[in-house]
C-alpha positions in Angstrom: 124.2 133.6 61.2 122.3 132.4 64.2 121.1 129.0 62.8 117.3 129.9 62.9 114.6 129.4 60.6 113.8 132.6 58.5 112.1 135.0 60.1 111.6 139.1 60.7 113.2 141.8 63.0 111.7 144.9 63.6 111.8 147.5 66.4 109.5 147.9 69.6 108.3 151.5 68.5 107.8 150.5 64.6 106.0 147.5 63.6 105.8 149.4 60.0 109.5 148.7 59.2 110.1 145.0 59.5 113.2 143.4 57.7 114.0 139.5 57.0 116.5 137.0 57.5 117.6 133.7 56.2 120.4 131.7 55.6 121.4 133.8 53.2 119.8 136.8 54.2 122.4 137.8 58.1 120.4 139.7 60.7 121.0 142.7 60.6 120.4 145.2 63.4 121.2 149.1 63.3 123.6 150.5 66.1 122.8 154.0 64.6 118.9 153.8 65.5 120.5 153.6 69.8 121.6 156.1 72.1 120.5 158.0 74.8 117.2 158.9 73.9 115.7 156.3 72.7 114.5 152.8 73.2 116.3 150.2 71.9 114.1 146.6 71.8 114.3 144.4 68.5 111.8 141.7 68.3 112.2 138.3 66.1 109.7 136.4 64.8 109.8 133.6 62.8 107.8 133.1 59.1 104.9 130.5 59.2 103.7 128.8 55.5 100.1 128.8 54.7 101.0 126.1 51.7 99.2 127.6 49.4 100.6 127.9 45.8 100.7 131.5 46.2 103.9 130.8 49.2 101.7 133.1 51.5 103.9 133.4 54.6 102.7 134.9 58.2 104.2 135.7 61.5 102.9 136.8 64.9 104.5 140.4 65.9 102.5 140.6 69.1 100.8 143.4 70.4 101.8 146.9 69.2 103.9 148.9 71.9 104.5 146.1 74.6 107.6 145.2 76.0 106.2 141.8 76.0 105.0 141.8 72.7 104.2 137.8 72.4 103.8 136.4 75.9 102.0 133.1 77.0 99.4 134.5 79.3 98.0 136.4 76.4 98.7 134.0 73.1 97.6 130.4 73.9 98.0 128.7 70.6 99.2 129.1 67.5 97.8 126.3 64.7 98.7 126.5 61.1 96.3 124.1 59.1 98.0 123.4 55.9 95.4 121.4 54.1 93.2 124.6 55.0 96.1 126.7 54.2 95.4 129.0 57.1 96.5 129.7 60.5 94.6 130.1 63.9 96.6 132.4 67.1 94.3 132.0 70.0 94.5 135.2 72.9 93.2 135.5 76.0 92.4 138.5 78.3 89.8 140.5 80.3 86.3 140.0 79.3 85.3 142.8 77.2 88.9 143.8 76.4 90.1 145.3 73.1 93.6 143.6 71.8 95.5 145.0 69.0 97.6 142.2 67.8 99.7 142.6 64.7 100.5 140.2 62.1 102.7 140.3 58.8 100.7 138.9 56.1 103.6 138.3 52.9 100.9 139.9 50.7 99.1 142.3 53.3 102.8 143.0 54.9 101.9 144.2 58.6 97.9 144.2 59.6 96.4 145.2 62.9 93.5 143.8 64.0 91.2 144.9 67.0 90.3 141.9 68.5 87.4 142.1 71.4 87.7 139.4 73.5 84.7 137.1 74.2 82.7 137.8 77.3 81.7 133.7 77.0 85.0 132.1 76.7 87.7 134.8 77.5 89.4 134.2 74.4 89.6 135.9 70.8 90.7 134.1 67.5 93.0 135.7 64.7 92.3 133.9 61.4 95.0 134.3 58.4 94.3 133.1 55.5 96.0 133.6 52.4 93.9 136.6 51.2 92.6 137.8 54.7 94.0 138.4 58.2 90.4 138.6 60.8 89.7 138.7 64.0 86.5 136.4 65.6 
């Protein structure tokens, strides 16, 4: 085991298929899925608590095809408000820009939202709650 918190793999060309790990739980990563002609980038991510009673867990998976999925420049916070029980990923880009950003939602599993971002400020906002994953 690596000695990180619990958390999901998945591939750069399928967000769909994502796979956990824990203590318990080793990473696991397919040599079968690499050769020749194909791409071979894993992403990690870890698993965020809302603290709600339901356990509703989230994590950040980026933006869908990048190499860079989760990069600085484009994702400027990331606040979890537990006595809310929701989380807040703030993004920046071009005014006007559309932004897919994925997210894995424990009870959505993996949600893409289109998030425009603001011609005032620059920025977008993904809200996850424990029933919803939104983009404002």
């Amino acid at each position: 085991m690596i000695g990180a918190q619990s958390g999901l793999i998945w591939s750069y060309d399928n967000a769909k298929d994502i796979n956990g790990f824990s203590e318990p739980i080793p990473l696991s990563v397919s040599a079968n899925q690499c050769h020749h002609l194909t791409i071979c980038l894993w992403y990690v991510s870890p698993l965020q608590s809302l603290n709600d009673s339901a356990g509703t867990q989230y994590a950040l998976l980026g933006e869908w095809n990048k190499w860079t999925a989760v990069s600085q420049q484009r994702f400027t916070s990331i606040m979890t408000d537990t006595k809310k029980n929701e989380a807040t990923i703030t993004l920046e880009g071009a005014l006007g820009e559309i932004v897919a950003v994925v997210v894995f939602h424990s009870v959505l599993q993996s949600i893409t939202v289109n998030c425009s971002i603001s011609a005032v400020n620059g920025e977008a906002r993904v809200v996850i709650t424990p029933s919803n994953v939104i983009c404002s």
